[in-house]
GUGUGU-238469 format. One record per residue (C-alpha): residue number from 1; residue in one letter; x, y, z. Coordinates in steps of 0.05 Angstrom, whole numbers. Example, Ala and Ser with C-alpha at 12.3 -4.5 7.8 and 13.67 -1.06 7.14 Angstrom:
// GUGUGU-238469
+-----+----+--------+--------+--------+
:   i : aa :   east :  north :     up :
+-----+----+--------+--------+--------+
:   1 :  a :    246 :    -90 :    156 :
:   2 :  s :    273 :    -21 :    143 :
+-----+----+--------+--------+--------+
// end
This chain:
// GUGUGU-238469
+-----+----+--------+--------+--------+
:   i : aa :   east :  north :     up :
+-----+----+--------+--------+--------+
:   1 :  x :   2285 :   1764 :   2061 :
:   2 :  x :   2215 :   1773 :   2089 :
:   3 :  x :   2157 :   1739 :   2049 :
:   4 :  x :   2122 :   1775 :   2003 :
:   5 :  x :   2049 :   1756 :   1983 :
:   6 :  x :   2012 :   1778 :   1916 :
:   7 :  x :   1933 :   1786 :   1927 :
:   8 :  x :   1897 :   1794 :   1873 :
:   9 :  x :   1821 :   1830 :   1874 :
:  10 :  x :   1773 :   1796 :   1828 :
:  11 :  x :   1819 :   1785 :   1772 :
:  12 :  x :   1766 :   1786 :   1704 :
:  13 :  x :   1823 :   1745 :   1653 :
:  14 :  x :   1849 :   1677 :   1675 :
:  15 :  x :   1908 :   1688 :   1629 :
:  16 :  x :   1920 :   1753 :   1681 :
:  17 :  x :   1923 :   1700 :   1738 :
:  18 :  x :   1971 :   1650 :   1698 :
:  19 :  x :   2020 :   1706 :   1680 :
:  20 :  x :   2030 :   1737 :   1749 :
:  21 :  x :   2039 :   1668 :   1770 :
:  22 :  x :   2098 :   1657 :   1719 :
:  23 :  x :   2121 :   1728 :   1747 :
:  24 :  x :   2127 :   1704 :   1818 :
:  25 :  x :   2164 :   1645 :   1794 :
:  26 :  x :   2214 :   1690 :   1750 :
:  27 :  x :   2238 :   1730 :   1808 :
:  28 :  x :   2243 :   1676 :   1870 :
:  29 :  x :   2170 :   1693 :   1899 :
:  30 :  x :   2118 :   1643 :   1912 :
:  31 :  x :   2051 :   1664 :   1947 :
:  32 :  x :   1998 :   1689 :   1904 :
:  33 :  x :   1926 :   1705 :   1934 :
:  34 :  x :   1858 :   1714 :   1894 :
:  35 :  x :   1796 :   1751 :   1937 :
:  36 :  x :   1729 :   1743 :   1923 :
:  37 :  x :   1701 :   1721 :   1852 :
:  38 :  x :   1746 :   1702 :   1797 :
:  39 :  x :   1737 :   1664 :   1726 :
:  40 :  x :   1751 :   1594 :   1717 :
:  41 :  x :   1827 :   1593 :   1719 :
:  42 :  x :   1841 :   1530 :   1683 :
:  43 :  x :   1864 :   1516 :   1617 :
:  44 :  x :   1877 :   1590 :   1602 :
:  45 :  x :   1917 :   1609 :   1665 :
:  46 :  x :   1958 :   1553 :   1665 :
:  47 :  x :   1982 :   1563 :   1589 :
:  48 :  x :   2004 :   1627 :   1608 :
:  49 :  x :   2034 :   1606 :   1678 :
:  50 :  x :   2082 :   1568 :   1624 :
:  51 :  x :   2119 :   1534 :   1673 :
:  52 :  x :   2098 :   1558 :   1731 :
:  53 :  x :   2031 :   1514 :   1741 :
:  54 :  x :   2059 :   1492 :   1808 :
:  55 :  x :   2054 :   1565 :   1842 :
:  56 :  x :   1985 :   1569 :   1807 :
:  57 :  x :   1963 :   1493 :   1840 :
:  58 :  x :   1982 :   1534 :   1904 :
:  59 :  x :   1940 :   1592 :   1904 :
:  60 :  x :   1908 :   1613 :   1961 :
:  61 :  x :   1838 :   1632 :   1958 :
:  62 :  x :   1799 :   1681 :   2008 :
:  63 :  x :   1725 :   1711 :   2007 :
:  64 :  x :   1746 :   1779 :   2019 :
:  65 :  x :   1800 :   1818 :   2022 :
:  66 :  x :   1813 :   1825 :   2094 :
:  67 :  x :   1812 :   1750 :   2105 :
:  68 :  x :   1870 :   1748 :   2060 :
:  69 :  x :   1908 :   1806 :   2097 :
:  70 :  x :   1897 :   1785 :   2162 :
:  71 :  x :   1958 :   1756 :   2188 :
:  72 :  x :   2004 :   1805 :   2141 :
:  73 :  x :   2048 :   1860 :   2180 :
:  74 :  x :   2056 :   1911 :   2124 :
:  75 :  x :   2001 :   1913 :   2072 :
:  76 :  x :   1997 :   1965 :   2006 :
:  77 :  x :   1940 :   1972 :   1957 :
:  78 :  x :   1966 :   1984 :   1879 :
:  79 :  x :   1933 :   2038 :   1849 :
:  80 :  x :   1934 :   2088 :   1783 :
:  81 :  x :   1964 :   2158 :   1795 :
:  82 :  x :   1911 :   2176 :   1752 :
:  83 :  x :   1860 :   2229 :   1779 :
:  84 :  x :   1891 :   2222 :   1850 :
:  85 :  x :   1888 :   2279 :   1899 :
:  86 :  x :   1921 :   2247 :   1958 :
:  87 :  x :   1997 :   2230 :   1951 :
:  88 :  x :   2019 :   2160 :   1939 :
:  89 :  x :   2056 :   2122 :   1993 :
:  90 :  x :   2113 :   2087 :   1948 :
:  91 :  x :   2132 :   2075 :   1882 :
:  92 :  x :   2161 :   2003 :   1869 :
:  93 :  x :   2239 :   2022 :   1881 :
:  94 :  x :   2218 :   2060 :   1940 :
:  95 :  x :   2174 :   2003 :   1967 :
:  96 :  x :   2230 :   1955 :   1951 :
:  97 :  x :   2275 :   1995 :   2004 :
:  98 :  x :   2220 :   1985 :   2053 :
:  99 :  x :   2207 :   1914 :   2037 :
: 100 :  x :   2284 :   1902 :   2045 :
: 101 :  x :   2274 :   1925 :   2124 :
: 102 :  x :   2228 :   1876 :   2141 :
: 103 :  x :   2251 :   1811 :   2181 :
: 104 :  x :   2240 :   1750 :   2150 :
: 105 :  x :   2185 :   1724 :   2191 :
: 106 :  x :   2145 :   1782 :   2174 :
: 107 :  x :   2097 :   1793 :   2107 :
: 108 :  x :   2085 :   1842 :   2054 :
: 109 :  x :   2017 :   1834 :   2020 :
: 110 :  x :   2019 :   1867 :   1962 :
: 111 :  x :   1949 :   1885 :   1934 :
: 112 :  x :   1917 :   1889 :   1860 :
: 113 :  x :   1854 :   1910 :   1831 :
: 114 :  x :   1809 :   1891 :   1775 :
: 115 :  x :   1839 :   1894 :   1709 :
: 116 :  x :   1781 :   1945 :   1699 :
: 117 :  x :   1763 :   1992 :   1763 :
: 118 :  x :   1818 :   1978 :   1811 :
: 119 :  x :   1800 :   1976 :   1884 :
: 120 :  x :   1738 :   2011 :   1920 :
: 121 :  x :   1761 :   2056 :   1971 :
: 122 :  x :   1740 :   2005 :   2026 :
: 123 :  x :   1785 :   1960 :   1997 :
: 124 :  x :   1834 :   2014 :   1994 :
: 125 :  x :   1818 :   2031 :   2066 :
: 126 :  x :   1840 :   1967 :   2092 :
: 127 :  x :   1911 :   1975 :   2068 :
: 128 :  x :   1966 :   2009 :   2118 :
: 129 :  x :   1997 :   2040 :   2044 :
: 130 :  x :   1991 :   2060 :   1978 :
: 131 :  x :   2040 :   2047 :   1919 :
: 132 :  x :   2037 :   2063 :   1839 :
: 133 :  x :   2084 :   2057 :   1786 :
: 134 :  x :   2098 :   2117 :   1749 :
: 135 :  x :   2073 :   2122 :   1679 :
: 136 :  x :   2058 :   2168 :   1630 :
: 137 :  x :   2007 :   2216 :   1644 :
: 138 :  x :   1973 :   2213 :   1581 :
: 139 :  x :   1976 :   2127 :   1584 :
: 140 :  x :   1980 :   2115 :   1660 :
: 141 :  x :   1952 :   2042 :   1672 :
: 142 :  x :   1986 :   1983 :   1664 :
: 143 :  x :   1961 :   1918 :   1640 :
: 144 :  x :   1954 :   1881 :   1718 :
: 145 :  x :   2012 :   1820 :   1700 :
: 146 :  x :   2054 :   1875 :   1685 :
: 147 :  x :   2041 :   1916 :   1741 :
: 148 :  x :   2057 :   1852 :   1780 :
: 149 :  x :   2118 :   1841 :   1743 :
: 150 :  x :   2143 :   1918 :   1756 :
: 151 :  x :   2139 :   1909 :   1834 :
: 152 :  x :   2167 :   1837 :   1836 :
: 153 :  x :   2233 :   1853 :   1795 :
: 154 :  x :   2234 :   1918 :   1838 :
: 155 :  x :   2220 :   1880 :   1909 :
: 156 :  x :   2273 :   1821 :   1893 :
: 157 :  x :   2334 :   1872 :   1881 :
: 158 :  x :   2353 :   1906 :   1934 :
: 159 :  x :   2392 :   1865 :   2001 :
: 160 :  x :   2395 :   1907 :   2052 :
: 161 :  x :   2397 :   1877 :   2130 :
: 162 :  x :   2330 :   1881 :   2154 :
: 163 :  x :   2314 :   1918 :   2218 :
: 164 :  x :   2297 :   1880 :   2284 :
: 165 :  x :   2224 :   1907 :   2289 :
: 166 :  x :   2159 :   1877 :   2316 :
: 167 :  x :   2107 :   1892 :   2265 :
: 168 :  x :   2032 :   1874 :   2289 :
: 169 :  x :   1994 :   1832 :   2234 :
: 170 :  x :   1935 :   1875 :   2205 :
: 171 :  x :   1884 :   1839 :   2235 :
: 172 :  x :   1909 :   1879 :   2299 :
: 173 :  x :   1911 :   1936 :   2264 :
: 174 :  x :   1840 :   1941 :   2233 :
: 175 :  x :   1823 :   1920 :   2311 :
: 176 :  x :   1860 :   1987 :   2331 :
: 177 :  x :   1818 :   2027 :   2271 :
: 178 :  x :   1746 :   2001 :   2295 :
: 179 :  x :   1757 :   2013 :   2368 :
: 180 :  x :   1785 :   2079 :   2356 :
: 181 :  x :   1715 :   2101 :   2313 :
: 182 :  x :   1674 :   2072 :   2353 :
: 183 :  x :   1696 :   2123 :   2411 :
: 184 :  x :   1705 :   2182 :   2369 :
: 185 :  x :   1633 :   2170 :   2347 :
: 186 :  x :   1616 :   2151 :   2426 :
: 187 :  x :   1650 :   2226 :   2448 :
: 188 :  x :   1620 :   2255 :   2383 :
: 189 :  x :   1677 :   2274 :   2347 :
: 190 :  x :   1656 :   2235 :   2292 :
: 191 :  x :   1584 :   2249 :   2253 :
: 192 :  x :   1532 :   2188 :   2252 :
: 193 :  x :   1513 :   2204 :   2182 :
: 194 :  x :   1580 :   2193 :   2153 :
: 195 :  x :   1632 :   2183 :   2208 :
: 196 :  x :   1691 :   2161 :   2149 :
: 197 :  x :   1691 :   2226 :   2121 :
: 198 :  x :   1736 :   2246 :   2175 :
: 199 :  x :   1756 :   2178 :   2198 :
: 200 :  x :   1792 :   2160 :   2136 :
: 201 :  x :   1846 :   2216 :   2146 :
: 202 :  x :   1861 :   2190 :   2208 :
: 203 :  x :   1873 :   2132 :   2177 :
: 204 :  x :   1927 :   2154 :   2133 :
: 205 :  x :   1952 :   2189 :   2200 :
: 206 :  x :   1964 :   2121 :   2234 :
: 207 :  x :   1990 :   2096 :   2180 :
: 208 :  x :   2043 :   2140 :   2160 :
: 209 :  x :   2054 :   2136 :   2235 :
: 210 :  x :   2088 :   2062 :   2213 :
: 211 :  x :   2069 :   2036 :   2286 :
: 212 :  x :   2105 :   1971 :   2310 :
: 213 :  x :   2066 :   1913 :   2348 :
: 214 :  x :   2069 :   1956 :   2424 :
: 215 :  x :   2053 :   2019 :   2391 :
: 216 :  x :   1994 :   1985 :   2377 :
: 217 :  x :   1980 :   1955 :   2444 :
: 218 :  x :   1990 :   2019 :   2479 :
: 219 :  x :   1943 :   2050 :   2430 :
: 220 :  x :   1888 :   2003 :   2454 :
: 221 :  x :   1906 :   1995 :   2518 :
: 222 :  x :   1892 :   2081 :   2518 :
: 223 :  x :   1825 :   2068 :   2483 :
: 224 :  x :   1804 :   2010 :   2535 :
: 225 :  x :   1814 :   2062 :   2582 :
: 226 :  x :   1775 :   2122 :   2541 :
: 227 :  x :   1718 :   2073 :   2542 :
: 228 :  x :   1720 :   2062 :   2611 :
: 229 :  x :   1716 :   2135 :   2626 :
: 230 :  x :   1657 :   2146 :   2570 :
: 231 :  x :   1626 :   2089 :   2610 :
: 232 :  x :   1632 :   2114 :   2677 :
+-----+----+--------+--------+--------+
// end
């Protein structure tokens, strides 16, 4: 089974923090992530790790969010359904089949907002996918543990054989995104003013795209070359 990893954004309750820590434990997973601020996790989180304090004495911590995606090869931001007008990537079951494909030396980072306001769209931005659970319309967010606990009892029940696939970490992959607008706002395809506008559809384009690790080189090996022409 390939690794999954559980980053989450800010978190504002320690308690939060302790019981998607007991989560990972309860279904066989065991790398949890926190970006950027956070409160102070001890007593509170580990009362509600309730037995699962070890995972929580092994959290990784990271400054922003792309330090802690980095080295990951398939990487979805958690979101509401509410009030969205672009269509959601995955839902957990469908995730789970896509998680289930992935060797196991590769790495799904799965991401989480504040209890309170989610992810900003940068933060959105720097995720290949999307994924939300669906809820009722008229009560559609989820406390964030049990969000947590949705995906990881979704993500630990399906074996499939995964599929023999070089996936390039996203590190390479937000390399491809800011060479690639940096010449479409070199041959003026993209505005000065506000150049993600457009930019961010392209994003979803690669994306969806699902490119493996020499997809990727060839993609900036063709944009070396684009800039050597501009250049010229």
């Amino acid at each position: 089974m390939a690794r999954l990893r559980i980053v989450l954004v800010e978190p504002r309750e320690a308690g939060n923090v302790g019981a998607a820590a007991r989560v990972l434990k309860n279904f066989g997973f065991g790398e949890l992530w926190i970006v950027g601020e956070h409160p102070q996790l001890l007593p509170v989180a580990g009362w509600w790790a309730s037995g699962a304090d070890d995972l929580l004495a092994r959290a990784h911590f990271a400054p922003t969010l792309q330090d802690a995606l980095a080295d990951a090869h398939f990487t979805v931001a958690t979101t509401s359904m509410r009030g969205r007008t672009t269509p959601v990537s995955f839902t957990p079951r469908t995730l789970a089949a896509r998680f289930a494909s992935l060797r196991d030396d590769q790495t799904l980072a799965l991401v989480f907002g504040r209890e309170d306001s989610g992810l900003t769209r940068e933060e959105l931005m720097l995720c290949q996918h999307t994924a939300a659970i669906p809820t009722n319309e008229s009560f559609p967010t989820m406390n964030l543990a049990q969000s947590v606990c949705v995906f990881c009892y979704e993500l630990s029940s399906i074996d499939a054989a995964p599929i023999d696939r070089a996936l390039p970490d996203a590190a390479t992959v937000e390399r491809l995104h800011q060479r690639a607008r940096e010449l479409l706002l070199r041959a003026g395809f993209l505005h000065d003013n506000n150049p993600d506008r457009i930019y961010d559809d392209l994003r979803n384009i690669i994306a969806r795209a699902d490119l493996d690790e020499r997809e990727v080189t060839i993609a900036l090996g063709i944009i070396r070359q684009l800039e050597w022409a501009l250049s010229r």
